[in-house]
N, C-alpha and C positions, 0 to 999 in steps of 0.2 A: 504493500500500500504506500509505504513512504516511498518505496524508486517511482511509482508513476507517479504522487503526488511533484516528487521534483521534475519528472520529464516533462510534465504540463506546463510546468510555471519556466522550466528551462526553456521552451516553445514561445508561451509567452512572452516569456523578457527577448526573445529572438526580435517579434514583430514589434516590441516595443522600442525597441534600439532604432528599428525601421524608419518608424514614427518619429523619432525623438529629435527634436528641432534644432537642439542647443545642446554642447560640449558637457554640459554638467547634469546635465538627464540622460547622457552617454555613460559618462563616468558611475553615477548609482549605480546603471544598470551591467555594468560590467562587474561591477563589486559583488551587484545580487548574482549575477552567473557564480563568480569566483566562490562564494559561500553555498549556493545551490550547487557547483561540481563537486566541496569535501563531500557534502551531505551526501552525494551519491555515491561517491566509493562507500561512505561509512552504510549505506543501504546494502551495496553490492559485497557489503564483508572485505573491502580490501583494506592494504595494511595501515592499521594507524598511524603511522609515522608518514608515510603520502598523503591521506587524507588533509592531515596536519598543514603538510607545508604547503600543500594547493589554498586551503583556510588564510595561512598567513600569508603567501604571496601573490597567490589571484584574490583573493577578498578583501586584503587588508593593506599589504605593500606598493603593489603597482595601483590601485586605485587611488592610495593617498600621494601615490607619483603623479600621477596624470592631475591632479583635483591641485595640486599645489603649482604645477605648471600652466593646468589653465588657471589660473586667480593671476600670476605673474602675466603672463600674455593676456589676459582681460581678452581669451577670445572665447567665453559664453554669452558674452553681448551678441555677436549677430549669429541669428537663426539661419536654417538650412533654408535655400529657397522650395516652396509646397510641391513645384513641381517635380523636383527632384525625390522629396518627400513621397510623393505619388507613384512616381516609377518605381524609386524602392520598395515600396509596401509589395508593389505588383510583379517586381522579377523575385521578391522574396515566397512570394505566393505560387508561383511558377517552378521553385527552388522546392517547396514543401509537398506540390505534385509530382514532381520527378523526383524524391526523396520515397515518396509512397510506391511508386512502382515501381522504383528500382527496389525497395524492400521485398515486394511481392514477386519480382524475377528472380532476386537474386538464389542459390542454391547454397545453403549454409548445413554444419551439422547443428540436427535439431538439441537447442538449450544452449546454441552461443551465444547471439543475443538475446535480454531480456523485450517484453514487448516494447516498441517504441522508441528503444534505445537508438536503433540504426537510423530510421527515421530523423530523430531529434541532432544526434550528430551530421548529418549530410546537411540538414538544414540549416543549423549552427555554422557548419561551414560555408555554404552559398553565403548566408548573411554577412558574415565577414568579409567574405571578397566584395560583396553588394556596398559597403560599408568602404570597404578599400576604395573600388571605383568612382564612387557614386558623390562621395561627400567634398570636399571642397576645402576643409582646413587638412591643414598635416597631423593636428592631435586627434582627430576624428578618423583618420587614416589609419593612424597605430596604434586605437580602441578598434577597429578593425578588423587589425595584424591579431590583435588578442582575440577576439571572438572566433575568430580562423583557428586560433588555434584551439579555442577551446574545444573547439567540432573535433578537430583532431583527436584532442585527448579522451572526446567521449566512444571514438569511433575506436579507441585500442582500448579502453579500458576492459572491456572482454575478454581478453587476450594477457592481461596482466599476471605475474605470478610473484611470485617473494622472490624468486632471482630476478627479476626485474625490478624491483623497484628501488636502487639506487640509479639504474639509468632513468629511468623517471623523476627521479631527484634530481638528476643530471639535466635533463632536460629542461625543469623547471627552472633550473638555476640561468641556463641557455635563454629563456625567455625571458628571465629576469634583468639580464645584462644586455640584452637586443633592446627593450624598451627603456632600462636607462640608457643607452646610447642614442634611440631612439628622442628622448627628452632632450638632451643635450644636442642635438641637430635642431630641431626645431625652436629651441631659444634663440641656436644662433643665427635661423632661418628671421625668429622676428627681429634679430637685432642688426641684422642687414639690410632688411628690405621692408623692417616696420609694418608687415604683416604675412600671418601665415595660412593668405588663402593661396592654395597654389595654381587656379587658374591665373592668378596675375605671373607664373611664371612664363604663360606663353608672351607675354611682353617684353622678354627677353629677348637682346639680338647680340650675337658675335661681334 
């Protein structure tokens, strides 16, 4: 009951990142994924010591990274333009049907994944790349990078065993260091060019 309670609301918070207009109603809702993925290994029986550090570094670390860079860059002032808003909803909806039928094609042995799981990570990943493409600041691009990857990590967690999970500790820590470096570019992205929408890069000439 608790894993599909969180596969729902992990679903939902996908469409709601879609929707979300402004950099800081991104940021929540990545926090909420990050504290909804421990919850799920701790569903799925996996080790506490992973559960743990997904808790503290997707729920707690890199959201309070992004949430302190955007306040510095003051870019939660301008909103996503609707239209944009609208196509994402709509290739994210397109992402969630080809998620369903590729579940139902695919030929898996039966009790690999729980129900919804596969689902919920494909979709998690489209949104991310939807999120990558789609948005228009750089810190909205790599809440993105992190939702992408959370589809990832939902789509192995299956497959997880106790000899794995220091490379999953590995990994996380991977992701930890890509997003601070990731923060560290885009300050110096607004301290060059006093902003970090990156359509004003096509302004750029040789």
């Amino acid at each position: 009951m608790l894993l599909q309670s969180c596969l729902f609301l992990f679903m939902l918070s996908n469409f709601l990142l879609l929707g979300a207009p402004r950099s800081a109603g991104l940021i929540r809702l990545t926090a909420l994924q990050g504290v909804l993925l421990a919850a799920l290994l701790a569903a799925m029986q996996q080790h506490a010591l992973l559960a743990g550090a997904v808790l503290l570094i997707k729920g707690l670390l890199l959201p309070g990274m992004l949430r302190r860079t955007q306040k510095k860059l003051d870019s939660g002032q301008k909103g996503c333009p609707p239209r944009r808003l609208g196509a994402g909803m709509l290739a994210g909806m397109v992402g969630l049907t080809f998620s369903i039928w590729f579940d139902a094609k695919l030929l898996m042995p039966p009790g690999l994944f729980p129900p919804l799981l596969l689902i919920t990570g494909l979709t998690t990943l489209f949104c991310g790349l939807i999120l990558i493409v789609g948005r228009i600041t750089a810190i909205s691009q790599v809440i993105g990078y992190l939702v992408a990857e959370n589809g990832i990590f939902l789509l192995g967690s299956p497959l997880m065993t106790n000899n794995a999970v220091w490379f999953e500790l590995a990994l996380l820590l991977d992701v930890f260091v890509a997003v601070f470096v990731m923060m560290i570019a885009v300050r110096h992205i607004r301290d060059s060019f006093s902003s970090i929408d990156v359509i004003r890069f096509h302004d750029l000439r040789d």
